[in-house]
C-alpha positions, 0 to 999 in steps of 0.5 A: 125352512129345513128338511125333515126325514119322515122315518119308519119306526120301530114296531115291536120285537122281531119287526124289522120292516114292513110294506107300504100299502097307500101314501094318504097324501100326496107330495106337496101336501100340507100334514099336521103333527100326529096326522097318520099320512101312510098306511104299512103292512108288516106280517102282523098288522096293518097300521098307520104311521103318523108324522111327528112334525107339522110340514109339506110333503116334498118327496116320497121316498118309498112307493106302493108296495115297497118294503122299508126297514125300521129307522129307514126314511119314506118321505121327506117333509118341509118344515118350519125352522132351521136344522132338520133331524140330523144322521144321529136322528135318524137310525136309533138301533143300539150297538151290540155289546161286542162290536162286529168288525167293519165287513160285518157291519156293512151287512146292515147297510146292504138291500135285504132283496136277496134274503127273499129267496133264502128258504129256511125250515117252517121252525126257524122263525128269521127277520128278513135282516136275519136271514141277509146276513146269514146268506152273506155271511154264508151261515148254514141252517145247521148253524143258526139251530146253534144261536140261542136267540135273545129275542121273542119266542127266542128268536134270533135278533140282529145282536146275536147273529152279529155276536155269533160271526164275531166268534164265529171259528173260535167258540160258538156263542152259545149252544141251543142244538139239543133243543132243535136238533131233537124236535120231531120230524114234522116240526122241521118240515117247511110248512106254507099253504097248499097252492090250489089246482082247482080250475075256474069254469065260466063265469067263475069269479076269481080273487086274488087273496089279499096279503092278510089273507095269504098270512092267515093262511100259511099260518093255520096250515103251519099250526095243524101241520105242527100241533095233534089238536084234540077238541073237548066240549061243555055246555055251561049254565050262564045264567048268572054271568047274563044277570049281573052283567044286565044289572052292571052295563047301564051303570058302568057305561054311564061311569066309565064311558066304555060298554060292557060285554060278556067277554071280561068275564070269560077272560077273567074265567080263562084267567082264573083256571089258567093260575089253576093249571099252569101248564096250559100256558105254556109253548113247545121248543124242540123237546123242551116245554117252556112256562110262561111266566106271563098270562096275555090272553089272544082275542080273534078279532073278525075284521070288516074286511073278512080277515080276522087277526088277534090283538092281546090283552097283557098281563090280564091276570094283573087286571081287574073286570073294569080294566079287562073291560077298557082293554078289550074295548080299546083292542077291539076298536083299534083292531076294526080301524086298523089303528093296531100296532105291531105290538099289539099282536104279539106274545098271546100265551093263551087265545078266546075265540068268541064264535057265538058273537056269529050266532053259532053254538060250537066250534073246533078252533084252531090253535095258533102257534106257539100256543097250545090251547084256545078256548071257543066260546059258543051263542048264549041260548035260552033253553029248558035244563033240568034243575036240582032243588031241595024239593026235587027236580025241576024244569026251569029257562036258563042262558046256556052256552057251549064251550069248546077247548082244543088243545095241543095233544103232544103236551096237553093230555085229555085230564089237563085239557078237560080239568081246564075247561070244567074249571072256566066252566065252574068259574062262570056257572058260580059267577057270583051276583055280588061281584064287583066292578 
């Protein structure tokens, strides 16, 4: 028999570690290849991790609610054979081009605990292994607004602040101050949600938010406390999108095993006008605008428990109706089974909100940073709406819907917000009978 290190995997760019929130099995217990045996929590998703071994469960090494880095072992497993994953094995990070000398590097090694209590401003976004060594390293805020990080977003990444105190008292790495130094007061403000004052009466209930709830809401005050949001409206004919797609679903779920919903379409849509006018997919860096090069669409997903999160469609522009389908349908399960990796959550340049699958008509979505658009797609109701004809006016039954677009008003004008919105408007009103799927 031989031992085998049970590790915390890698979870996408800028996720260094992650919470424990359940063991689902317990020490002595038998697991499987590919059985998920701990439930974590980073501030994206919650996930399950799977074991890539068949064993026993002889000791775990993280309990509830402690916090693990990426490539740090959880458990250690009993399995068949001899020789269990070696050192090598365990931690597989790369080595920064320009190797820090050995004090700097010891800094990975050390707890991240103390990072906890290091405050930075609401626009610096750091890694909890960021913000360690920049406290032991003794990096001031000023400082770090001089890194130019390589990472998503340009955040700062484990390389670059290693890079930068390799050279840190000769020559700066590289120079971004202009970009931070110059962005509005408001950014540059510490951003969390307001702590509520209210005191229970008798018989209230009271309910602890759980973490998910805590983040959602730190992160909508954040994205109102940063963007002006301005909301524009619509009310679309969609009358045809509502035919084709009663024409399609039998005919793609029995071809494809996968349902067909209204919201490839208003994807497809949203992608169409977005190549239209480009600088809505954009995001906002001190007084720089960035263009985003990609179109990956957010999709506000209402989870079972009450909590909502946004898993992304990549490179939606590249896909087809049937692909945009199937990668809806997997987001969309995974994201209700808590099957989502971290992933999975990041890099949105544009969100949809489908408040009508809730039966309401319109709402005033909030834009989450560092978009600066979202579309909110309202119920499809039947009404009576006033047709023109070569033979004059008429009254006739349609399937309309409203739509609502916020947008980020310190670089999204009213003409830009409301060109797009007509635009994905246009794209759905016109949809064509014939099109193909």
């Amino acid at each position: 028999m031989a031992e085998y290190k049970l590790l915390l995997p890698s979870m996408g760019e800028g996720v260094m570690e992650a919470t424990i929130i359940t063991w689902l099995f317990n020490e002595g217990d038998n697991v499987k290849e590919d059985d998920s045996v701990v439930e974590i929590a980073t501030d994206k998703v919650d996930s399950d991790v799977p074991t890539p071994v068949s064993g026993k469960i002889v000791k775990i090494l993280k309990q509830k609610d402690e916090v693990a880095k990426v490539g740090e072992a959880i458990a250690i497993l009993e399995i068949e054979g001899e020789g269990g994953n070696t050192a090598s094995e365990e931690v597989k990070t790369e080595t920064p081009a320009s190797a820090p000398d050995t004090e700097t590097l010891k800094t990975i090694e050390e707890p991240l605990q103390a990072a906890a209590n290091v405050e930075f401003s609401g626009d610096l976004y750091l890694s909890p292994l960021v913000k360690s060594i920049a406290q032991q390293e003794n990096i001031s805020e000023s400082e770090l607004k001089t890194i130019k990080g390589s990472g998503l977003e340009g955040r700062i990444t484990k390389e670059d602040i290693l890079a930068y105190v390799s050279n840190r008292g000769n020559q700066p790495v590289q120079q971004a101050a202009p970009v931070q130094e110059t962005a509005p007061a408001a950014v540059k403000t510490p951003v969390s949600a307001p702590v509520s004052t209210v005191s229970a009466a008798a018989g209230d209930e009271i309910i602890p938010m759980d973490r998910m709830r805590k983040i959602i809401a730190e992160n909508m005050v954040k994205a109102k406390h940063i963007a002006p949001h301005v909301t524009s409206f619509i009310e679309t004919d969609v009358t045809n999108v509502v035919k084709w797609r009663n024409k399609h679903k039998d005919i793609f779920e029995k071809r494809e095993g996968e349902k067909l919903t209204f919201m490839p379409i208003f994807v497809k849509a949203i992608v169409k006008a977005i190549q239209d006018f480009p600088m809505i997919n954009v995001s906002i860096s001190g007084e720089n605008i960035i263009k985003k090069k990609n179109i990956n669409i957010g999709m506000a997903t209402a989870l079972p428990d009450g909590n909502l999160i946004v898993p992304v469609i990549k490179n939606a522009d590249q896909l087809s109706l049937s692909g945009l389908a199937k990668a809806i349908n997997d987001l969309a399960y995974r994201a209700r089974n808590k099957k989502l990796r971290p992933e999975d959550t990041q890099g949105a340049t544009y969100t949809i909100s489908n408040v009508g699958s809730f039966g309401n008509l319109m709402g005033t979505p909030i834009i989450p940073q560092p978009q600066v658009a979202i579309l909110a797609i309202g119920a499809i109701v039947k009404k009576p709406a006033v047709l023109e004809t070569k033979d004059g006016d008429v009254i006739a039954i349609r399937q309309l819907m409203f739509m609502s677009h916020s947008y980020d008003h310190r670089v999204v004008d009213g003409s830009l917000g409301g060109m797009m919105l007509k635009h994905v408007h246009d794209y759905l009103q016109n949809w064509d009978l014939n099109t193909e799927i």
